[in-house]
C-alpha positions in Angstrom: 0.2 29.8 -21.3 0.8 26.2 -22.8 2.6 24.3 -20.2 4.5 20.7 -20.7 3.8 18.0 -17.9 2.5 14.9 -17.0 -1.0 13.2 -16.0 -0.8 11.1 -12.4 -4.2 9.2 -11.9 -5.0 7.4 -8.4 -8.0 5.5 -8.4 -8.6 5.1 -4.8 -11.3 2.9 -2.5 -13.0 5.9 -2.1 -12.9 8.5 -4.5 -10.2 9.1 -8.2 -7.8 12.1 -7.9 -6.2 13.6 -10.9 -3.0 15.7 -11.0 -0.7 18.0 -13.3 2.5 18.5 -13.2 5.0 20.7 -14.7 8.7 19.4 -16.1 10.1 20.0 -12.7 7.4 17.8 -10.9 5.9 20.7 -9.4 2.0 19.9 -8.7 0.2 22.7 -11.0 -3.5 21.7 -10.0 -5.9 18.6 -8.9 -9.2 17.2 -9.8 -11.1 14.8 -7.7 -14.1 12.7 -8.6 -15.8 10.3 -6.1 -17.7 6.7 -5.8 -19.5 4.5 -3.8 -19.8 0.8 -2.8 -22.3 -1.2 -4.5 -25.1 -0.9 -2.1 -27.4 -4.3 -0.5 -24.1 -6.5 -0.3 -23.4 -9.1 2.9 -20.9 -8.0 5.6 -17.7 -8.2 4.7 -18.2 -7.7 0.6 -17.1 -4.7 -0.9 -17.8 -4.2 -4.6 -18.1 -1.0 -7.5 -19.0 -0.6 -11.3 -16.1 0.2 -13.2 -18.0 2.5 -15.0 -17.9 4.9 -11.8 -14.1 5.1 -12.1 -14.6 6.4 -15.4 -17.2 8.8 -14.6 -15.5 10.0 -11.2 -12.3 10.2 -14.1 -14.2 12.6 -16.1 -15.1 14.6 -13.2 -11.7 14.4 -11.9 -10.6 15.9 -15.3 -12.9 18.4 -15.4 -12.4 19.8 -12.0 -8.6 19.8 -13.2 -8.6 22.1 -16.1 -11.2 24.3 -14.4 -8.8 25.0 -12.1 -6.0 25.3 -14.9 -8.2 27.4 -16.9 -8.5 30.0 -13.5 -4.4 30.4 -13.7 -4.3 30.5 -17.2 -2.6 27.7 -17.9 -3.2 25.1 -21.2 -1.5 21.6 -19.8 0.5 20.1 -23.1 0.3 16.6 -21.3 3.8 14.5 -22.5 2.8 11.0 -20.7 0.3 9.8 -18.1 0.9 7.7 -15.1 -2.4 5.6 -13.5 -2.3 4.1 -10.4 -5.4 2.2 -8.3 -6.5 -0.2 -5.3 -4.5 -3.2 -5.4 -5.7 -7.1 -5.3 -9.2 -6.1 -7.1 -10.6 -8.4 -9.7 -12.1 -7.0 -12.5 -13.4 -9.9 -15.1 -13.9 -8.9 -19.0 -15.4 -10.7 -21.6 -13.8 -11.3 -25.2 -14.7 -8.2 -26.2 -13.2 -6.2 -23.3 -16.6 -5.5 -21.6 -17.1 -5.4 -17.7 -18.6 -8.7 -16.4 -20.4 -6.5 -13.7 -19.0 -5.2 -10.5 -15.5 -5.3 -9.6 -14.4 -6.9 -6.2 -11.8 -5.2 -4.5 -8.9 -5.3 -1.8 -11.2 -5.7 1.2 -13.6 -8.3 0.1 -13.1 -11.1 2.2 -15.0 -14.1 1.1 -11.9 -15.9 -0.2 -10.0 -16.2 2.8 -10.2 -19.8 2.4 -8.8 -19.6 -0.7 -6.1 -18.0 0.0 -4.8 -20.0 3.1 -5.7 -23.1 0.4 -3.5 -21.9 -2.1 -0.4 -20.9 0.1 -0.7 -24.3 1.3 -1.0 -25.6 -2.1 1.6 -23.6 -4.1 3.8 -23.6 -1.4 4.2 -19.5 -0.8 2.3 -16.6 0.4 -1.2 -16.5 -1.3 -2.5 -13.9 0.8 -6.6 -13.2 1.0 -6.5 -10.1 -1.1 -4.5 -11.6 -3.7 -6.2 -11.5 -6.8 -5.9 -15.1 -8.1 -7.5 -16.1 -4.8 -10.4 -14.3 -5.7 -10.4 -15.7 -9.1 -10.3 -19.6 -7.8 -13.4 -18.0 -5.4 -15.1 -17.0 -8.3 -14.8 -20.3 -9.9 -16.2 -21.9 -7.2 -19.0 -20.0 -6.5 -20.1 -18.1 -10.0 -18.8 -20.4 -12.3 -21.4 -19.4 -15.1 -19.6 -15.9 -14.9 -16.2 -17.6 -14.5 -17.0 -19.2 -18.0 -17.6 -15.9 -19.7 -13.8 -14.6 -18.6 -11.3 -14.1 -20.9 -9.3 -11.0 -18.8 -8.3 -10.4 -15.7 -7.3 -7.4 -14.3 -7.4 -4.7 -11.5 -8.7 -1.3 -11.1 -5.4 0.1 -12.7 -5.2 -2.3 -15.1 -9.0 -1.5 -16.1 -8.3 2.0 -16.3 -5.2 1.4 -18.5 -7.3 -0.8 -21.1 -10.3 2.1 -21.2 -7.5 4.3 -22.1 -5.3 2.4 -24.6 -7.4 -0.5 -25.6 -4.3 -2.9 -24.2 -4.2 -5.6 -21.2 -0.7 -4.6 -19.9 -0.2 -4.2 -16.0 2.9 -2.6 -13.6 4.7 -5.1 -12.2 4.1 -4.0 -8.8 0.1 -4.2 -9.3 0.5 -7.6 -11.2 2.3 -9.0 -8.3 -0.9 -8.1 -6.4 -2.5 -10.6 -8.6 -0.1 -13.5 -8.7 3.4 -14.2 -7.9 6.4 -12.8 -9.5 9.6 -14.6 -10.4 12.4 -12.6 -9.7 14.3 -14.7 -12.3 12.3 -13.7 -15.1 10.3 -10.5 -13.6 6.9 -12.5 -14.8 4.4 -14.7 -13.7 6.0 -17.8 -12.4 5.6 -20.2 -14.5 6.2 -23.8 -12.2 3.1 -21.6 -9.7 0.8 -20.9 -12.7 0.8 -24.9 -13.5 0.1 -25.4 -9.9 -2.9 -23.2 -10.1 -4.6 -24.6 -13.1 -3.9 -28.1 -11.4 -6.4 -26.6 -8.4 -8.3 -25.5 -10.9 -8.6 -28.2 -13.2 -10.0 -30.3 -10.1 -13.0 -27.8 -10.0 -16.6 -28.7 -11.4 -15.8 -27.4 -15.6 -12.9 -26.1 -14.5 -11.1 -28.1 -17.3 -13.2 -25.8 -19.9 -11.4 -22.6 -18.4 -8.5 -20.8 -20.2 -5.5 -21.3 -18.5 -4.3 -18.1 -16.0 -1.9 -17.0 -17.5 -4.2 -16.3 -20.5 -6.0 -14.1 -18.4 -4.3 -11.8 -16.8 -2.6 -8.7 -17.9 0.9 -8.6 -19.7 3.5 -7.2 -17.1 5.1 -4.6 -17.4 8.2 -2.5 -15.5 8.5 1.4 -15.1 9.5 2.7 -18.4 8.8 -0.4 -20.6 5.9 0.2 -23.3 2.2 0.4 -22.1 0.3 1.9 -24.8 -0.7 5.2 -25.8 -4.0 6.7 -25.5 -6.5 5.8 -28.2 -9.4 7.1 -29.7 -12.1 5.9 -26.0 -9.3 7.5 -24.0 -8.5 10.6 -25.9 -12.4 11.0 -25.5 -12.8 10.4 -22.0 -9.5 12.4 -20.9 -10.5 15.2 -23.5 -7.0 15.0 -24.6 -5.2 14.1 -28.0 -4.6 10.7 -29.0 -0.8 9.0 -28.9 0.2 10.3 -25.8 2.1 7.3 -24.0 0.3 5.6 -21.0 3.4 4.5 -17.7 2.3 0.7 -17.1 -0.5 1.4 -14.7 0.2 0.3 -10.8 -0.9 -0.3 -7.4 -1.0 2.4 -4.7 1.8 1.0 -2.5 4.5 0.8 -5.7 3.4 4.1 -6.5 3.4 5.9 -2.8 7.0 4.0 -2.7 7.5 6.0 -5.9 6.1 9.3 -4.4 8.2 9.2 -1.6 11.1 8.6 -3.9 12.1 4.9 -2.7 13.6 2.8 -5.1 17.2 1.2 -3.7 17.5 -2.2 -1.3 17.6 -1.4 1.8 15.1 1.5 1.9 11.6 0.8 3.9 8.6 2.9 3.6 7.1 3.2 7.4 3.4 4.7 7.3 2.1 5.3 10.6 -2.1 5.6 10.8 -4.9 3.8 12.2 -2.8 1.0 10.4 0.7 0.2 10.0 2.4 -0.7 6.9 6.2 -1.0 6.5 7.2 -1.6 2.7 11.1 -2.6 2.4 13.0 -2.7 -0.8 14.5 -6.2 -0.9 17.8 -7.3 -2.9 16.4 -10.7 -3.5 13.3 -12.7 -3.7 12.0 -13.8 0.5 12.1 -17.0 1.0 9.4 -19.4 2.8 6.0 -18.1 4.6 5.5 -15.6 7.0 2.1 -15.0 7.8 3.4 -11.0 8.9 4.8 -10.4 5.7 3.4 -9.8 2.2 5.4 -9.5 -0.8 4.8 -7.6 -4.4 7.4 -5.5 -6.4 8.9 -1.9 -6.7 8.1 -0.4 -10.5 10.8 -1.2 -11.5 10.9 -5.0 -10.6 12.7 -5.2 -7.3 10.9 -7.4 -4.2 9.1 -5.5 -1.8 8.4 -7.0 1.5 5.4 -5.8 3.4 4.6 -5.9 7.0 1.0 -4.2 7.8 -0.1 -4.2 11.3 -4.3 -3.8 11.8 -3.5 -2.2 15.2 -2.0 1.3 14.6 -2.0 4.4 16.4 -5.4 4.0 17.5 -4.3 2.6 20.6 -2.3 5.3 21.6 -4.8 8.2 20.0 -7.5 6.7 22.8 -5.1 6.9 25.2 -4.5 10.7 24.5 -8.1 11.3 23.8 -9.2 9.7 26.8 -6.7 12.4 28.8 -7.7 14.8 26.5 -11.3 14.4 27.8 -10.6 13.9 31.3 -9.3 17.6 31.4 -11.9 18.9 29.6 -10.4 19.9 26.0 -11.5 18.7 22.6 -9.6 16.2 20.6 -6.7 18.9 19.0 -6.6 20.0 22.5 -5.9 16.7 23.8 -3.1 15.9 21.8 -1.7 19.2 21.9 -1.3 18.9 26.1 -0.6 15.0 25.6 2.1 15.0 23.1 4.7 17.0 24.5 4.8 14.7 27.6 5.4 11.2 25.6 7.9 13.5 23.9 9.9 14.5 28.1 8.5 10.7 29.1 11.6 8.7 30.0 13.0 6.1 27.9 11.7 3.1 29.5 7.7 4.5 30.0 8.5 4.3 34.0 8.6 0.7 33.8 5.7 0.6 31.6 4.8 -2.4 29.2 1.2 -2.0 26.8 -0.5 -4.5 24.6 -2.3 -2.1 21.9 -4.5 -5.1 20.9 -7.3 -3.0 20.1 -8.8 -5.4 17.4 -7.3 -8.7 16.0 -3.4 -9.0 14.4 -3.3 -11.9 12.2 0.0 -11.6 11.3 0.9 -11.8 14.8 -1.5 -14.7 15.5 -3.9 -12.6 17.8 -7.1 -13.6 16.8 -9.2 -11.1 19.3 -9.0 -7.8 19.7 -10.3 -5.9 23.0 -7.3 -7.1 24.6 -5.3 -3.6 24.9 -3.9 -3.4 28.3 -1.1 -1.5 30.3 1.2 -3.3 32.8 3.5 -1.4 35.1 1.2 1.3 36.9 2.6 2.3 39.9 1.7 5.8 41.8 5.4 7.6 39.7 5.1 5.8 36.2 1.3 6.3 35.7 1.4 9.4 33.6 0.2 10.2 30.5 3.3 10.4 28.9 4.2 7.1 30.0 1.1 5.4 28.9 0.2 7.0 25.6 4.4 6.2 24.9 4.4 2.3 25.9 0.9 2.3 23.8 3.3 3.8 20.5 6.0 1.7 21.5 3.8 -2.1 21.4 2.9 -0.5 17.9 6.7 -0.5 16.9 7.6 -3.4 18.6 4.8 -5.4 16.3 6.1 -3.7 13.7 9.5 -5.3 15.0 8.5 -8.5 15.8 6.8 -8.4 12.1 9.8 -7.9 10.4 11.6 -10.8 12.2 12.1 -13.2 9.4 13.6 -10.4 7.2 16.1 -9.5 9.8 16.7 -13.5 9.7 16.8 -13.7 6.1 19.3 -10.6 6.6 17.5 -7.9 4.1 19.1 -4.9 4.7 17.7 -2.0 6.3 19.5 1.3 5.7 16.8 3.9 5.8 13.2 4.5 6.8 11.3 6.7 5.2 8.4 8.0 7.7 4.8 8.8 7.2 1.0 9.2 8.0 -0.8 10.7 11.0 2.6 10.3 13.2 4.6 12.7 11.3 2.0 15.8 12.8 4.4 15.4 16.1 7.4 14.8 13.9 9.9 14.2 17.5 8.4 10.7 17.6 10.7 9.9 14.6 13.2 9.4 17.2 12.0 7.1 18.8 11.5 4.9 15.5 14.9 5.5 14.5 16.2 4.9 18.2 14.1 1.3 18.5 15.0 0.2 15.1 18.4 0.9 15.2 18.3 2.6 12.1 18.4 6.5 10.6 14.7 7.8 9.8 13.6 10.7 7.7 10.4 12.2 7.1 10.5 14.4 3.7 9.0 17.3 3.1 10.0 18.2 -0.6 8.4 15.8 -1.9 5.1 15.8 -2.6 2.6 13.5 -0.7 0.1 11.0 -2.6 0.1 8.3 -5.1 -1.1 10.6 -7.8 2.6 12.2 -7.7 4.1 8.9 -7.7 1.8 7.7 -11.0 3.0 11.4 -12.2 7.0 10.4 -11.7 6.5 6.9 -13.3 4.6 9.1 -16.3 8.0 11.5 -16.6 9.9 8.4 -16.4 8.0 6.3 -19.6 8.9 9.8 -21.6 12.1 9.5 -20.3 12.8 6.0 -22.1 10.7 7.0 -25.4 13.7 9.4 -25.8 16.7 7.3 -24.5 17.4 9.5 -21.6 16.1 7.3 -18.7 18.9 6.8 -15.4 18.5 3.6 -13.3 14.6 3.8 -11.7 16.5 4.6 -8.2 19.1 6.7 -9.4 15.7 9.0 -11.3 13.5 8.9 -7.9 16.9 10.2 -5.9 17.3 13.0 -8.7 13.9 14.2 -7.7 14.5 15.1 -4.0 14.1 18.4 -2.7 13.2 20.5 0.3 15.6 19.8 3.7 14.1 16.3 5.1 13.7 16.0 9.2 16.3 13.3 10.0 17.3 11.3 13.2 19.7 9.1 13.7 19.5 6.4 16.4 21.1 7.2 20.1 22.9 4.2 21.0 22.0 4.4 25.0 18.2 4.8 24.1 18.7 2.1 21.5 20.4 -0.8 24.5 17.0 0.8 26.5 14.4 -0.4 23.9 16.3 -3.6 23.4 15.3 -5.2 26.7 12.3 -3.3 26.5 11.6 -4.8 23.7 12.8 -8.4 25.2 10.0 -8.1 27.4 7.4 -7.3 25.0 8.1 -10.4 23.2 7.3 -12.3 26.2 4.1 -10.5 26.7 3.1 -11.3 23.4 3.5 -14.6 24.3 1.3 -14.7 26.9 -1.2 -13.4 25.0 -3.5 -16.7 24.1 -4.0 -17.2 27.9 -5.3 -13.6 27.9 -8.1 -13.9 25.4 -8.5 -17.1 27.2 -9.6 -15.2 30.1 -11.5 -12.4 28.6 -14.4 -15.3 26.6 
């Protein structure tokens, strides 16, 4: 049975994941392939070959029509959508071959490039950002730097072994330097800043300008390439198939979970935090919480990530969950349902959930996670494992301060992550932000699905049938989401709650004063 659809690849940090999809979107079968670090490195360096991605690609592929092949199905692939680790640098020579391994998102030997360069260029230049990682290579491999005439990331690599052409997502590119929202490129006045840093380097003056470097942006929908003769080969598929501008993960999970339109934020809820909000207009200033890159289709996204999560509050239930004798499921399962009856205000309680360090917040030492309040009636385990969820929200709040300042609107959060498994807590998101959540369940999880969606959409515009990029991602929603909508007495509770934690927080130097 030949069946039209589309390709979604997601190059991940640790492993590639391939899906098919039929017309409607609906997930036919996957194929995984997997990778390692490059072995030996120093703390804190995280590289791998490109050629693994294309060998964990070809198992990927494999594993896919195996599992085709068992329901009978030939796929008739109509476009392919790519997406991959953001703020990796992946260096090509003239001839488009790999400079060695690739550095990627969590590499942290530029830091000091990147504070340099925000300083410098006068906006956020985040650590991960790719051109920081470029200016480190400069500095500190500079016979390698010499050699460079591409730029790109793991997408974007992935995109060129398939169709032979340096073009990039605008969401992924903006991972790699700033975006003008005038012009939806590079900015120009930021670029001739940079080559002035660079240009003060040892041979610096010898080097191709950035902008020569890195990869042509392009928006959902816009032309990309099609697969040539090396990706035909490696996908085993035909050639001419059209190739969606390859992006990051976070444009494509905003894809996936079908937000395109201002006012929207993606909240994911882990071991980490990241809040993604569709902006109307380009952020102004610095903030050291938030982040900034673009939707697919062009549109700012400001991101507030938060290194303490949930962890806080899963060690709280865990340690109950040992203290009666159960398991880790079992702990939750008995924990849970009391943060769920706890009473608005904890009991009076207040909890710092400063398991490690929050830069964004300016806490530079972790170890630090307290709870303040116990008396003989609030010290529960519902109380405490809810004020431990509720300092996670109220970073995420304090965060997303100079958006509420800069007045971005927020209309909707979409939920996700490990939270949603007791999806009840959604209320109290919704009920401390002032603002309707949902957490979907039609449609489908992953950044592969959102590579897949940006895939339907490229065929889309081949034919002259593409909608608006939001109006496409709202046409795809399905299923009967969970939604809760903000109770105004619990939301005047969390207000002075959250008054309070803000003065906590403040106090927090003199505590890891006290703890050296």
């Amino acid at each position: 049975m030949n069946i039209q659809g589309y390709l979604g690849i997601d190059a991940g940090t640790q492993g590639l994941s391939v899906i098919f999809t039929d017309e409607a979107m609906k997930i036919l079968a996957h194929g995984e392939g997997s990778y390692e670090m490059v072995p030996g490195l120093a703390a804190d360096c995280y590289e791998q070959a490109p050629g693994d991605w294309e060998q964990a690609l070809t198992t990927a592929m494999a594993g896919l029509r195996q599992k085709l092949d068992a329901s009978g199905i030939t796929m008739e692939v109509q476009a392919i959508g790519i997406s991959g680790q953001m703020h990796g640098e992946v260096l090509a020579d003239e001839l488009g071959r790999s400079l060695g391994p690739a550095r990627l998102w969590c590499d942290s030997r530029n830091e000091g490039e990147g504070h340099e360069l925000t300083e410098r260029l006068g906006v956020k230049m985040p650590k991960r950002i790719t051109s920081a990682r470029w200016l480190w290579t400069i500095r500190n491999q500079p016979e390698k730097a010499a050699r460079v005439a591409h730029i790109t990331t793991p997408a974007g690599w992935i995109a060129f072994r398939l169709t032979g052409q340096w073009n990039l997502g605008i969401g992924d590119a903006a991972g790699m330097f700033p975006i003008d929202q005038a012009t939806l490129n590079y900015d120009s006045r930021l670029l001739a800043d940079f080559d002035a840093v660079v240009a003060a380097t040892p041979h610096g003056k010898q080097l191709r300008p950035l902008r020569d470097l890195l990869p042509h942006v392009k928006r959902v929908g816009q032309d990309a390439g099609t697969l040539d003769g090396h990706g035909a080969a490696l996908l085993g598929l035909p050639t001419g198939i059209p190739v969606a501008p390859a992006e990051g993960d976070q444009p494509a999970a905003l894809a996936g979970s079908l937000i395109g339109a201002a006012g929207m934020v993606s909240m994911s809820f882990g071991t980490s935090v990241v809040a993604n909000s569709v902006g109307d207009r380009a952020f102004q200033g610095i903030s050291r919480a938030v982040d900034h890159f673009c939707a697919p289709d062009g549109k700012p996204i400001n991101m507030v990530w938060l290194r303490n999560g949930t962890t806080a509050m899963n060690t709280v239930v865990e340690m109950f969950g040992r203290v009666n004798g159960t398991g880790r499921g079992d702990g939750f399962a008995a924990v849970m349902p009391q943060v769920l009856a706890a009473p608005t205000d904890c009991g009076g309680l207040l909890a710092l959930p400063f398991m490690d360090d929050e830069p964004g917040l300016g806490v530079s030492r972790g170890g630090t996670a307290c709870v303040i309040g116990l008396n003989d009636t609030s010290a529960t385990p519902g109380n405490v494992a809810k004020a431990m969820l509720l300092a996670t929200i109220f970073n995420l709040k304090l965060g997303s301060d100079e958006l509420d300042r800069q007045g971005f609107p927020r209309t909707e959060i979409i939920l996700s992550g490990g939270v949603t498994k007791t999806p009840a807590l959604g209320q109290i998101l919704a009920d401390a932000f002032n603002t309707p959540v949902s957490i979907l369940d039609g449609a489908a999880e992953g950044t592969a699905w959102g590579a897949a969606l940006m895939a339907k959409y490229r065929r889309l515009s081949i034919t002259g049938r593409s909608p608006e990029w939001s109006a496409f991602l709202a046409g795809h929603a399905s299923g009967t989401p969970t939604r809760f909508t903000p109770r105004p007495a619990a939301t005047a509770v969390y207000h002075q709650m959250e008054k309070r934690y803000r003065r906590l927080v403040a106090l927090h130097g003199q505590l890891e004063t006290a703890i050296i």
